[in-house]
VEXKOLBA-746101 format. One record per residue (C-alpha): residue number from 0; x, y, z. Coordinates in Angstrom, 1 decimal. Layout:
N
+-----+--------+--------+--------+
!   i !   east !  north !     up !
+-----+--------+--------+--------+
! NUM !      X !      Y !      Z !
...
+-----+--------+--------+--------+
END
This chain:
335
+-----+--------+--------+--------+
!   i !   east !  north !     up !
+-----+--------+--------+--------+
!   0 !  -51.2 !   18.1 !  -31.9 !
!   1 !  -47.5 !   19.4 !  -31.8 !
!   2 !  -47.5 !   23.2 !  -32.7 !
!   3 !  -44.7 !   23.8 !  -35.7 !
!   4 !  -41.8 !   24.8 !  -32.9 !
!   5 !  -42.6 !   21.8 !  -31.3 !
!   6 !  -42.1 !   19.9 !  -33.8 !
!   7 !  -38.9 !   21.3 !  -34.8 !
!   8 !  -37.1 !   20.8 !  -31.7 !
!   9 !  -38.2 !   17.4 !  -31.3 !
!  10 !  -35.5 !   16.3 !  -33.8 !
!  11 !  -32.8 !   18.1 !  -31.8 !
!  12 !  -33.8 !   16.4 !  -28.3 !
!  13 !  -34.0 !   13.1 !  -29.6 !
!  14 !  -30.8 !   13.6 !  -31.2 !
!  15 !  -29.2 !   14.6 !  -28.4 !
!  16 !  -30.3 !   11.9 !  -26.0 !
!  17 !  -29.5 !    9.7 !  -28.9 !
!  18 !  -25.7 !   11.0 !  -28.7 !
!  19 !  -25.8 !   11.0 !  -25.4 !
!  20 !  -26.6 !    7.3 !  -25.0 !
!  21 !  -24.3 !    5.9 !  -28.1 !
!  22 !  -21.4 !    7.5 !  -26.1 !
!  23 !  -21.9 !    5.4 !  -23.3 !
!  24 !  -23.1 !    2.3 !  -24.9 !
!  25 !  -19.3 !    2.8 !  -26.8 !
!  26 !  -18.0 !    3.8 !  -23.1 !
!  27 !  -19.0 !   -0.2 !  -22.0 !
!  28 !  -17.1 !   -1.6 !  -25.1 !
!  29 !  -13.2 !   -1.7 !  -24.3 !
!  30 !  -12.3 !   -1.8 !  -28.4 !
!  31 !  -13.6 !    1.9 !  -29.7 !
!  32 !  -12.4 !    5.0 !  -28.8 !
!  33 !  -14.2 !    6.4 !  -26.5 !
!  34 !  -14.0 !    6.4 !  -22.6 !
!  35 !  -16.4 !    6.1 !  -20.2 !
!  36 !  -15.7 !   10.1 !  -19.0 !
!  37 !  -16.4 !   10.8 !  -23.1 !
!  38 !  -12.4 !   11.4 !  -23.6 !
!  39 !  -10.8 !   10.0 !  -26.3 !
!  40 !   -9.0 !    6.9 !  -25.7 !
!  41 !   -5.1 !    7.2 !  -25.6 !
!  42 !   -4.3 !    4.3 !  -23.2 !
!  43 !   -4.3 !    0.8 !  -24.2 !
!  44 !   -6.0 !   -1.4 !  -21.7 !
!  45 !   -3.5 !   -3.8 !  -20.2 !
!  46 !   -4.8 !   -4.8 !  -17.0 !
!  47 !   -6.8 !   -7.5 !  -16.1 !
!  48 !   -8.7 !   -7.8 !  -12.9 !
!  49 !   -6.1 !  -10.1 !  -11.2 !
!  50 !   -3.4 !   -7.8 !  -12.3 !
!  51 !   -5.5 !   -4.5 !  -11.0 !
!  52 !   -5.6 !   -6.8 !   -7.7 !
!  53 !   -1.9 !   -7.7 !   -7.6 !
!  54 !   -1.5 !   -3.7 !   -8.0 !
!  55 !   -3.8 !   -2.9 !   -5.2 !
!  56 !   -2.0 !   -5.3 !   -3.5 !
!  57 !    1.5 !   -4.1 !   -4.4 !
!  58 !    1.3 !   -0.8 !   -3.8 !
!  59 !   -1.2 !   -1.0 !   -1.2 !
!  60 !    1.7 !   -3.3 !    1.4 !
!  61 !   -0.4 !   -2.6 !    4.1 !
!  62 !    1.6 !   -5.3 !    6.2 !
!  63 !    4.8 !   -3.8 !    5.0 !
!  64 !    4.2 !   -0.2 !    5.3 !
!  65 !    3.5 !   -0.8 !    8.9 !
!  66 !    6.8 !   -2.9 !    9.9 !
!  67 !    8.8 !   -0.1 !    8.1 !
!  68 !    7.2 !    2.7 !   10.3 !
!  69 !    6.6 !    0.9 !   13.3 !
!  70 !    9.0 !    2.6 !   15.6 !
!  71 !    7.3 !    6.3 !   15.0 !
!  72 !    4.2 !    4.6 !   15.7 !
!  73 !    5.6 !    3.1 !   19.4 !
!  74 !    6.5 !    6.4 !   20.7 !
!  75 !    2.7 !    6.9 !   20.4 !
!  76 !    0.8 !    4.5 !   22.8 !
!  77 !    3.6 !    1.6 !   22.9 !
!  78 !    2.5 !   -1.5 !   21.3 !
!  79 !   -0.9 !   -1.2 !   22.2 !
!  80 !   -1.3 !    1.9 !   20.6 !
!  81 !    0.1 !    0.4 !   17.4 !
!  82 !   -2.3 !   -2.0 !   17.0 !
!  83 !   -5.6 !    0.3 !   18.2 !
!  84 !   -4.7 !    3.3 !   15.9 !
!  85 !   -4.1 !    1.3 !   13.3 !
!  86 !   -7.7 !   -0.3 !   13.4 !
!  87 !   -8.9 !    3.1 !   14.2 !
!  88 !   -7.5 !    4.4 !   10.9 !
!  89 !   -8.3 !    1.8 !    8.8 !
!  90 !  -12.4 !    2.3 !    9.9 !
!  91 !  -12.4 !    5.8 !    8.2 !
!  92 !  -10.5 !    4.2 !    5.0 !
!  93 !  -13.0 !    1.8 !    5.1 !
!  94 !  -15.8 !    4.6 !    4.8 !
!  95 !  -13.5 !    6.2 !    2.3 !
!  96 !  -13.1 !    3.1 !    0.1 !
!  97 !  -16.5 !    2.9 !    0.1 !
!  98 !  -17.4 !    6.1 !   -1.0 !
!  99 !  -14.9 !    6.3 !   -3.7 !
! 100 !  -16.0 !    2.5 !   -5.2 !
! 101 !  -19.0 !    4.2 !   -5.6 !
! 102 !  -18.0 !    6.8 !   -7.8 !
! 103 !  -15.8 !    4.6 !  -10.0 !
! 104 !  -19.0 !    2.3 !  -10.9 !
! 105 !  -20.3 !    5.3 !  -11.8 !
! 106 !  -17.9 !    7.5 !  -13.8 !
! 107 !  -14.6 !    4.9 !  -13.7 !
! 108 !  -12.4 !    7.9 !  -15.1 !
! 109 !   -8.3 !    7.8 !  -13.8 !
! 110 !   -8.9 !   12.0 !  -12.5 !
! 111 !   -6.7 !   13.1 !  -10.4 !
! 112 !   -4.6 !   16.4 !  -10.3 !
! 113 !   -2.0 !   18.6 !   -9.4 !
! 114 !   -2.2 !   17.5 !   -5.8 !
! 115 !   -3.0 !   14.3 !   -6.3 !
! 116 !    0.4 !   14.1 !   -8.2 !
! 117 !    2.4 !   15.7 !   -5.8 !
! 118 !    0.8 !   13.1 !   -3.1 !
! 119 !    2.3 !   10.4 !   -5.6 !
! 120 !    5.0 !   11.7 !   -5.4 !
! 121 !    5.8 !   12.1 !   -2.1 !
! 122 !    3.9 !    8.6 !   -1.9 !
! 123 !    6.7 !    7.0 !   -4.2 !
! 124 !    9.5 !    9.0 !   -2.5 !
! 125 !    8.7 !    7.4 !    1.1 !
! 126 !    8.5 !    3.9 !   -1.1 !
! 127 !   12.3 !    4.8 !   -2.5 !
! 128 !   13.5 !    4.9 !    0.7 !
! 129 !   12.4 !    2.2 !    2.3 !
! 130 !   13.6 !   -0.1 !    0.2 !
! 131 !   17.3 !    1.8 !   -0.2 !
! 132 !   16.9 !    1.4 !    3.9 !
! 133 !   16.0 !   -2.1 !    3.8 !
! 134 !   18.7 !   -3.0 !    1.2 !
! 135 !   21.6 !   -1.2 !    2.9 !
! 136 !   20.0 !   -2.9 !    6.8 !
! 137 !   20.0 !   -6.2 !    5.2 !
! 138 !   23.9 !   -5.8 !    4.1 !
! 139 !   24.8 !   -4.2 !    7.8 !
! 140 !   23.0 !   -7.1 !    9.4 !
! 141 !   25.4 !   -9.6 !    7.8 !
! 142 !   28.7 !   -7.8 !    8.3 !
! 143 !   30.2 !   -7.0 !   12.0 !
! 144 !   31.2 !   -3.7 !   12.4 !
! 145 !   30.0 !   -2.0 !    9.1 !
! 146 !   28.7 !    1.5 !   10.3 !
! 147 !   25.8 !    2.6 !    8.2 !
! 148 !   26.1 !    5.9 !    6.8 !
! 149 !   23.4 !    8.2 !    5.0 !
! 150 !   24.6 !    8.4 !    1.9 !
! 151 !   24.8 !    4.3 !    2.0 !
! 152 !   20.8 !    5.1 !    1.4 !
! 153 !   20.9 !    7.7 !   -0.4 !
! 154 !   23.0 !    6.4 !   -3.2 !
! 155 !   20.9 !    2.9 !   -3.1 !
! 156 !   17.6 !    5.2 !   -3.1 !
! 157 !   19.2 !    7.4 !   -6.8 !
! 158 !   19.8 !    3.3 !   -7.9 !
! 159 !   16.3 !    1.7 !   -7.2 !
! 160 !   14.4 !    5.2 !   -9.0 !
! 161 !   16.4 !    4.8 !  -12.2 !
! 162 !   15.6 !    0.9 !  -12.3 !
! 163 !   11.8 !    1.4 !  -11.5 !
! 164 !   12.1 !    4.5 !  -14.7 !
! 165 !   13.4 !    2.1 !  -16.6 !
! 166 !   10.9 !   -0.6 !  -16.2 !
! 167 !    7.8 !    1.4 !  -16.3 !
! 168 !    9.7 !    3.5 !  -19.9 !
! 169 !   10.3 !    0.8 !  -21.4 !
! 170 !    8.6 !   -2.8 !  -20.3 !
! 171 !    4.9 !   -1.0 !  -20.3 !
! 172 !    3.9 !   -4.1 !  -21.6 !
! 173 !    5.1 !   -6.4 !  -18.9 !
! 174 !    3.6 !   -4.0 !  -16.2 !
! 175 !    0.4 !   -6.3 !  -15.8 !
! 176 !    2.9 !   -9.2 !  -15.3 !
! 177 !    4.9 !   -8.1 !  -12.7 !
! 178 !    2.2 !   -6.3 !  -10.4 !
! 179 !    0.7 !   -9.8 !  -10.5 !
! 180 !    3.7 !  -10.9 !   -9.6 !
! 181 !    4.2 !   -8.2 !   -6.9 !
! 182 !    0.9 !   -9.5 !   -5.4 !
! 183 !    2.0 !  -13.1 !   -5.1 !
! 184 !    4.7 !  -12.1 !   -3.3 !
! 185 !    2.8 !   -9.3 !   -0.9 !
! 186 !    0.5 !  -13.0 !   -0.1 !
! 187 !    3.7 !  -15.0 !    0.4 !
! 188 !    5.5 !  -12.7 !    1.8 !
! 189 !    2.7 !  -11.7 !    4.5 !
! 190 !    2.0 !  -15.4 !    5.2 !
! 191 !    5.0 !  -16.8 !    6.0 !
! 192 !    6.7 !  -13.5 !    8.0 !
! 193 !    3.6 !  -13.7 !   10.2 !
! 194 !    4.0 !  -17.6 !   10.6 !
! 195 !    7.4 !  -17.3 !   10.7 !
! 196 !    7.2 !  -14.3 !   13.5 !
! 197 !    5.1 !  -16.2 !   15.4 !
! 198 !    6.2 !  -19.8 !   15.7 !
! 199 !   10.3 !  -18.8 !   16.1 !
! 200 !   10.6 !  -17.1 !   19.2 !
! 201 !    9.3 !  -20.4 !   20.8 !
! 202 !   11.4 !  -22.6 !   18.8 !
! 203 !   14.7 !  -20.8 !   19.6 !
! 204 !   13.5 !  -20.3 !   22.8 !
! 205 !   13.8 !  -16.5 !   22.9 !
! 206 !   10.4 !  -16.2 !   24.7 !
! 207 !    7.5 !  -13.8 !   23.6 !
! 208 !    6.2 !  -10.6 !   25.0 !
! 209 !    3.3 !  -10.7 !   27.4 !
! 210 !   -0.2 !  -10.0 !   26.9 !
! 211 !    0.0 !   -7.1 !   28.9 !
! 212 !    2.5 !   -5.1 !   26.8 !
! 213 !    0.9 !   -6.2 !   23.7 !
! 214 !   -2.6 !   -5.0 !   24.5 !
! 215 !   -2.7 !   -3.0 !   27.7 !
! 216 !    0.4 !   -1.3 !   28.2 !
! 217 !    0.0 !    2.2 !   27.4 !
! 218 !    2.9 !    4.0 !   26.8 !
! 219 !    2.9 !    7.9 !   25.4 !
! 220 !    6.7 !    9.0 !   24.5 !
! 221 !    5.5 !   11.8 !   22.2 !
! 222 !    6.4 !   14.5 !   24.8 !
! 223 !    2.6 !   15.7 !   25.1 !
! 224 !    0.4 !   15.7 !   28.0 !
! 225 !   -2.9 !   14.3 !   26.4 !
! 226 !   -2.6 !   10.5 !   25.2 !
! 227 !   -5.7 !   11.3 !   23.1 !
! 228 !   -3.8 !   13.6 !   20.9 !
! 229 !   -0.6 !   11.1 !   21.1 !
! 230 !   -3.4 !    8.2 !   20.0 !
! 231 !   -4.3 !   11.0 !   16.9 !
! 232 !   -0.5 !   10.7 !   16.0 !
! 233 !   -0.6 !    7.4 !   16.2 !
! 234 !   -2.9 !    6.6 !   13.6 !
! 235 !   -1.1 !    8.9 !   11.2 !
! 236 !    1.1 !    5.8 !   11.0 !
! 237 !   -2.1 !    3.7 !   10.4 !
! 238 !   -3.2 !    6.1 !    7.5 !
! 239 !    0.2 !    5.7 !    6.0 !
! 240 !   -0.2 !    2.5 !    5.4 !
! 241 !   -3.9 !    1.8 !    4.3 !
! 242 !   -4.6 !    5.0 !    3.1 !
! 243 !   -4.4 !    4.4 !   -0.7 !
! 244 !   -8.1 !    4.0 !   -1.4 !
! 245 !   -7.6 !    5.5 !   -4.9 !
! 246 !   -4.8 !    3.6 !   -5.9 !
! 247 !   -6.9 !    1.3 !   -8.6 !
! 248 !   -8.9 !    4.1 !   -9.7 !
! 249 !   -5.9 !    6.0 !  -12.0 !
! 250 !   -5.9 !    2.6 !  -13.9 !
! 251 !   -9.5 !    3.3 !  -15.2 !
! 252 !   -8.7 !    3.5 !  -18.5 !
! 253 !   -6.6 !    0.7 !  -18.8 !
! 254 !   -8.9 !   -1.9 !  -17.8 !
! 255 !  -11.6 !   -3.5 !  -19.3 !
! 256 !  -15.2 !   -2.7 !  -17.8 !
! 257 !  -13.6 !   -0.1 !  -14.9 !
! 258 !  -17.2 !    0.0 !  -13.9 !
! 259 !  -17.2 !   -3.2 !  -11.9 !
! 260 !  -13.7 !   -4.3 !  -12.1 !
! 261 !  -12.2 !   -1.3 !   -9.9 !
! 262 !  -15.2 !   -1.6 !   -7.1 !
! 263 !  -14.4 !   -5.1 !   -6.5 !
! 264 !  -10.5 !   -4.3 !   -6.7 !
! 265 !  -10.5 !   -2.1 !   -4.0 !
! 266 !  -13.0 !   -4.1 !   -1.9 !
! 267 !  -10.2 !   -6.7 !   -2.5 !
! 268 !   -7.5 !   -4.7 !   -1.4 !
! 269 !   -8.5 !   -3.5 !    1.7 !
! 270 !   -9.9 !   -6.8 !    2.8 !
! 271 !   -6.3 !   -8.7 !    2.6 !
! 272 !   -4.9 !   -5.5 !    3.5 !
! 273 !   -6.2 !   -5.0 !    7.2 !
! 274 !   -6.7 !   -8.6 !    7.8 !
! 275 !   -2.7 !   -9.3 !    6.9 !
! 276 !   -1.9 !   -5.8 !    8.7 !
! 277 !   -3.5 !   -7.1 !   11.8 !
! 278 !   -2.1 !  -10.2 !   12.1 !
! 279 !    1.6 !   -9.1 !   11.2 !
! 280 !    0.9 !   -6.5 !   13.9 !
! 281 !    0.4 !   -8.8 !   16.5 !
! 282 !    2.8 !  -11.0 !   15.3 !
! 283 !    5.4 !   -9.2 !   15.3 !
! 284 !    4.5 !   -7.6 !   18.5 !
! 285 !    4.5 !  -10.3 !   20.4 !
! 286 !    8.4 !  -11.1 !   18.6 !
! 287 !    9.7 !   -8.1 !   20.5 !
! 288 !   11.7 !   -9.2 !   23.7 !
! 289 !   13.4 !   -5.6 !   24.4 !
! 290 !   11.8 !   -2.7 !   23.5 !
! 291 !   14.2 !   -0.5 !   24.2 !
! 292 !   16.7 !   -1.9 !   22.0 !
! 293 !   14.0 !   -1.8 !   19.1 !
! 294 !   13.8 !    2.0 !   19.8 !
! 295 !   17.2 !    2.3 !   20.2 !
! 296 !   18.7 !    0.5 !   17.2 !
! 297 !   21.7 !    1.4 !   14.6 !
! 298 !   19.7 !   -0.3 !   11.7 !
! 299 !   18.4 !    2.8 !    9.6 !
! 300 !   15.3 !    0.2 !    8.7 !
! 301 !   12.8 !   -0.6 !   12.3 !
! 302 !   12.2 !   -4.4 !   11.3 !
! 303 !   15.5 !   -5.3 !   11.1 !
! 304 !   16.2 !   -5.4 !   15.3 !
! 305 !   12.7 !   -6.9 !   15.9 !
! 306 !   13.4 !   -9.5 !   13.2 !
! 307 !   16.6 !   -9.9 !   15.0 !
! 308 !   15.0 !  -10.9 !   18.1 !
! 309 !   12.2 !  -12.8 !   17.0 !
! 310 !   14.6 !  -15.2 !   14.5 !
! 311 !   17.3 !  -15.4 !   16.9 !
! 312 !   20.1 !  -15.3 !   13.9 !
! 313 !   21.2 !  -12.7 !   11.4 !
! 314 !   20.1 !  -15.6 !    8.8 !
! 315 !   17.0 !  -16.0 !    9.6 !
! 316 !   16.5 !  -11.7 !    9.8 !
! 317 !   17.9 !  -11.6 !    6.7 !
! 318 !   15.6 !  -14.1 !    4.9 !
! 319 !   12.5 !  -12.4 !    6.8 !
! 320 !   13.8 !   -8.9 !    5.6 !
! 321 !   14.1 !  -10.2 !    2.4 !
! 322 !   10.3 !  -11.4 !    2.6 !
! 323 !    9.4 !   -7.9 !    3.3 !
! 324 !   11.9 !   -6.4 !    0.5 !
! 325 !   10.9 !   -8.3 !   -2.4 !
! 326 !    6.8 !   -6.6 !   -2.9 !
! 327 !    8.4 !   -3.6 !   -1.7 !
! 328 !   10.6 !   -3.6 !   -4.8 !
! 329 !    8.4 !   -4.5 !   -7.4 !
! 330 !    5.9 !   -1.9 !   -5.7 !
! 331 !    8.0 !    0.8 !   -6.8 !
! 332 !    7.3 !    0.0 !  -10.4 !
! 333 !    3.5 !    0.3 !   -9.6 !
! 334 !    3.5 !    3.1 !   -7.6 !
+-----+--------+--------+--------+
END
């Protein structure tokens, strides 16, 4: 038999467990109040899974991020090095991805902090200016003799910021819409630069690079000694591009069942993300006919010399650029 004290906290338990689960029977259900982390509510939930995909995606341009960093990433290994680091990097996102799926199905909550914010930020700020650099390369590419000047890029940088305020201010609604629109357009535009890259140099008849400067030829311009630590550098570049493994996670409470949704959004992501990143790699690799002029370019944006060469005509870089400029764009909305 239950002694008298027993008995009195019996009540108390049972009523706490019984809290405890009706908050998280309410956490599964997308209509009350109550989040999953046991917050109140304040977001509506917008997002579908397709449009948490076309925002993983969008602001994850793994193909994009590395064409418009390409050129740091050279000086460290040559192309080679590009394409090793790169998978190199993308391993320990990988393991990283993994780990922090995990936790969403778990507690799906949007966290975050102080210096995760500054991170956006400075994320969103290196997003800003490679589309003001892309915009202004795409304009010098079509007019002889127009000598590109920073504040060119700095003045299209101040334009794109206020447009992407303006969206995500005032079309909140429409946000689910054009990530998933963003996303199409990361596919498309990953598809057909990488077919494109790779079929016009032989119809033009430019001529490729060889298999030995694509996979073998080492080349460390860094200034250091050690081509280990130059390889290290090199996959900072890689990082860059795929390291946004929490990207779907701050949209936990403005999706339906975060719990399985975000998992199998990020296992989404990085799965078109490397594969298009490593075929674009190569492709556009193998586009490159002079190096040196690559390295050595005017344009203030790296693709627009290598799509130079691999298109043979300031038309066809343009409409490649353009490719690559569209997601990039709407990624700023995301982001």
């Amino acid at each position: 038999m239950a002694t008298v004290e027993e008995k009195t906290q019996q009540p108390a338990v049972t009523g706490e467990k019984s809290s405890a689960l009706s908050v998280n029977d309410e956490a599964l259900r997308p209509e009350v109040g109550v989040n999953v982390s046991g917050h109140k509510q304040e977001l509506q939930r917008n997002f579908g899974f397709l449009s948490l995909c076309g925002l993983g995606l969008t602001c994850g341009n793994v193909w994009m991020a590395l064409g418009g960093t390409i050129t740091v990433a050279i000086y460290n290994g040559g192309p080679p090095g590009v394409i090793y680091e790169y998978i190199a990097a993308s391993v320990f996102y990988w393991i990283i991805g993994a780990s922090i799926a995990e936790l969403a199905s778990a507690i799906p909550s949007s966290g975050g902090g102080w210096w995760n914010c500054l991170a956006w930020l400075l994320g969103l700020a290196s997003q800003l200016e490679i589309v003001a650099a892309q915009s202004v390369s795409m304009y010098a590419v079509m007019h002889d003799g127009f000598e590109t000047k920073q504040w060119h890029v700095f003045v299209t940088y101040i334009t794109v910021t206020w447009i992407a305020c303006f969206i995500v201010l005032y079309m909140n609604r429409t946000l689910p819409s054009i990530v998933m629109l963003g996303g199409f357009l990361v596919i498309t535009g990953a598809f057909v630069s990488i077919v494109v890259c790779a079929i016009l140099p032989h119809t033009t008849h430019q001529g490729y690079a060889t298999n030995h400067s694509v996979w073998t030829d080492w080349q460390n311009e860094t200034g250091y000694g050690s081509s280990g630590f130059a390889f290290l550098l090199g996959m900072l570049n890689g990082a860059y591009a795929v390291g946004t493994p929490d990207l779907i996670t701050h949209l936990a409470e403005e999706v339906p069942h975060p719990g399985s949704n975000i998992p199998k959004a990020i296992l989404a992501q990085y799965i078109f993300g490397f594969l298009s990143g490593l075929f674009y790699l190569i492709a556009i690799l193998y586009g490159i006919t002079d190096l040196d002029a690559v390295l050595n370019s005017t344009y203030l944006f790296p693709l627009t010399e290598i799509y130079r060469q691999a298109a043979g005509t300031r038309a066809g870089s343009v409409g490649l650029l353009l490719l690559a400029f569209l997601p990039n764009f709407v990624s700023c909305f995301g982001a």
